[in-house]
C-alpha positions as CSV (number, residue, x, y, z in Angstrom):
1,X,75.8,109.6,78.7
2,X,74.5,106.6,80.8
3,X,70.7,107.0,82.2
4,X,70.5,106.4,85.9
5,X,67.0,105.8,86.6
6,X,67.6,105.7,90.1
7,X,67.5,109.3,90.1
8,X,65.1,110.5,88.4
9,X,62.3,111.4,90.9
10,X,58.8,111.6,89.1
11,X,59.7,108.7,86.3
12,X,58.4,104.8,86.6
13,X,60.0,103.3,84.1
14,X,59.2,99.0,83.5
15,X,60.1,96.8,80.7
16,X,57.5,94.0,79.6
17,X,59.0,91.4,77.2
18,X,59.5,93.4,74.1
19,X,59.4,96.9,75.2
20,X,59.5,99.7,77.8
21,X,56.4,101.7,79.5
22,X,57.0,105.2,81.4
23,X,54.8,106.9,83.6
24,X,54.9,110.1,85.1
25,X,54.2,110.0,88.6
26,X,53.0,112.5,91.2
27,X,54.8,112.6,94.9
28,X,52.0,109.6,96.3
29,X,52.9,107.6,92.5
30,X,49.6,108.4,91.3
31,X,50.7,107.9,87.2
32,X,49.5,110.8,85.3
33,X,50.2,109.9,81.6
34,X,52.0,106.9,80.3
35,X,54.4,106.5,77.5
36,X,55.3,103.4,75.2
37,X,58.5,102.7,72.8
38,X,61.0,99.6,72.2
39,X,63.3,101.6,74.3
40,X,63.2,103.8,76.8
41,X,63.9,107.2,75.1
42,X,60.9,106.4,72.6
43,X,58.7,105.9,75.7
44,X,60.0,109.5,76.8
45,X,59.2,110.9,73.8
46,X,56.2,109.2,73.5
47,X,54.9,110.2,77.0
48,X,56.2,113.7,76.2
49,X,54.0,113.6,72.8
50,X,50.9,112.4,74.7
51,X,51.5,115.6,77.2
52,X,51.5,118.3,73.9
């Protein structure tokens, strides 16, 4: 399964040098928690693990 970020509505996701960041976003892309990994799935999971 390919991720197209394109469509996922309330996701930032940005790549710095060596790794990935992911926000969730409101509708006016206020960020609301952030998330961190080397790729983006362990940003995911680590902005899901910061929200539990």
């Amino acid at each position: 399964m390919e991720l197209n970020t394109n469509q996922l509505k309330f996701l930032k996701i940005y790549r710095s040098s060596e790794s990935y960041g992911v926000s969730l976003v409101d509708n006016e892309e206020f960020e609301i928690t952030k998330g961190y990994g080397s790729t983006i799935i362990e940003a995911l999971n680590d902005m899901h693990e910061n929200l539990i």
